[in-house]
C-alpha positions as a Markdown table, in Angstrom:
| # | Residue | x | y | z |
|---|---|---|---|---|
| 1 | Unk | 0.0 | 0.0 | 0.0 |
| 2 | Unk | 1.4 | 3.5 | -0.6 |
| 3 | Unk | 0.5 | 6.5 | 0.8 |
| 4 | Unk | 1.3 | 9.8 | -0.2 |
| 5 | Unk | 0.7 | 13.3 | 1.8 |
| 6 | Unk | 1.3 | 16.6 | 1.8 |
| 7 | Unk | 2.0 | 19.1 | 4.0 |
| 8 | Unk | 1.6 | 22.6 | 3.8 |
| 9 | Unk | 2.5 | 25.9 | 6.3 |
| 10 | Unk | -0.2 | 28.2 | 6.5 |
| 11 | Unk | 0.6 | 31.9 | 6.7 |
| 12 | Unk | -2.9 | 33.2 | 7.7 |
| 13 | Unk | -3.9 | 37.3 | 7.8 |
| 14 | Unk | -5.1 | 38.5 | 11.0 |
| 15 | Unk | -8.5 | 37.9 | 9.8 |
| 16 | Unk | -7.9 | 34.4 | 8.8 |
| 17 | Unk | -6.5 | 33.8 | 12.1 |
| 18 | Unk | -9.6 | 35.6 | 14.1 |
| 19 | Unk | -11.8 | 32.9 | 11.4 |
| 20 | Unk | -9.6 | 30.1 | 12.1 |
| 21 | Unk | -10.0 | 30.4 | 16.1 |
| 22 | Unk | -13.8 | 31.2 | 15.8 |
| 23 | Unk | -14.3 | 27.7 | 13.8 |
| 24 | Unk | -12.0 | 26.0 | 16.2 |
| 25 | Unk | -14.3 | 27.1 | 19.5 |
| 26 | Unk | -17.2 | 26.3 | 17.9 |
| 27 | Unk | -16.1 | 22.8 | 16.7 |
| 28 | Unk | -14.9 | 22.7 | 20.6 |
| 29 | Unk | -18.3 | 23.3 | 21.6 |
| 30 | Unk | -19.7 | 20.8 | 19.1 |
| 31 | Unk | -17.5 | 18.0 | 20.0 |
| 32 | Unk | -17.7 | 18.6 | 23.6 |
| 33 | Unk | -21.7 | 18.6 | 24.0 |
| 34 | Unk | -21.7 | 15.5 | 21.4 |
| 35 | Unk | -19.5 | 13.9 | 24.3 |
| 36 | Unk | -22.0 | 14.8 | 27.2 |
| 37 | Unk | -24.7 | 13.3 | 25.4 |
């Protein structure tokens, strides 16, 4: 089997970075009530 990947570095904008957190905490929040259920 082979398996190839790629990996990139990111060089987000402020606003990207801002975006990027927002999604993170809400995927948090997602994940984490999905568990208490």
């Amino acid at each position: 089997m082979f398996n190839l990947t790629y990996e990139f570095k990111l060089k987000p904008t402020a606003s990207q970075v801002v975006l990027f957190e927002e999604w993170l905490e809400r995927c948090r929040k997602v994940y984490n009530y999905a568990l208490a259920e």
